[in-house]
N, C-alpha and C positions, 0 to 999 in steps of 0.2 A: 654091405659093399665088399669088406674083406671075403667075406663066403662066397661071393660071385667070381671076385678075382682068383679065388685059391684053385675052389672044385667046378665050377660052373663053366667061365671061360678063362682059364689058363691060357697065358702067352706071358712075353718077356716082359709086359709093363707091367702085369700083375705082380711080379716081382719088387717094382717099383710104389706100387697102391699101396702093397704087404709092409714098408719098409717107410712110408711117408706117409702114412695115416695115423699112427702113434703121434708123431711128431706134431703134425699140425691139430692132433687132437688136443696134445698138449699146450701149444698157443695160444688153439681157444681157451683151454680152460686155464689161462694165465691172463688172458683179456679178463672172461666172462665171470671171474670169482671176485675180482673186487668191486666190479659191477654190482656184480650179486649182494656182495656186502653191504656197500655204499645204498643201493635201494633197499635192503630192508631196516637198516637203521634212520633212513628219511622214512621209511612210512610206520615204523614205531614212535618217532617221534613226532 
């Protein structure tokens, strides 16, 4: 998605993709990692 917004179709929201796609990628993986945790210690145990 960032490669599309950079070289592909450039305009001024890609600006915006480029700059809020770290961020919310971060989010996720602040959701998705004790998720992560939390399900592999119930199925080891």
């Amino acid at each position: 998605m960032l490669a599309d917004a950079i070289f592909w179709h450039s305009d001024a929201q890609g600006a915006i993709a480029v700059v809020l796609t770290p961020v919310l990628q971060g989010v996720a993986f602040l959701i998705a990692a004790p998720l992560a945790w939390w399900a592999g210690r119930r199925m080891r145990g």
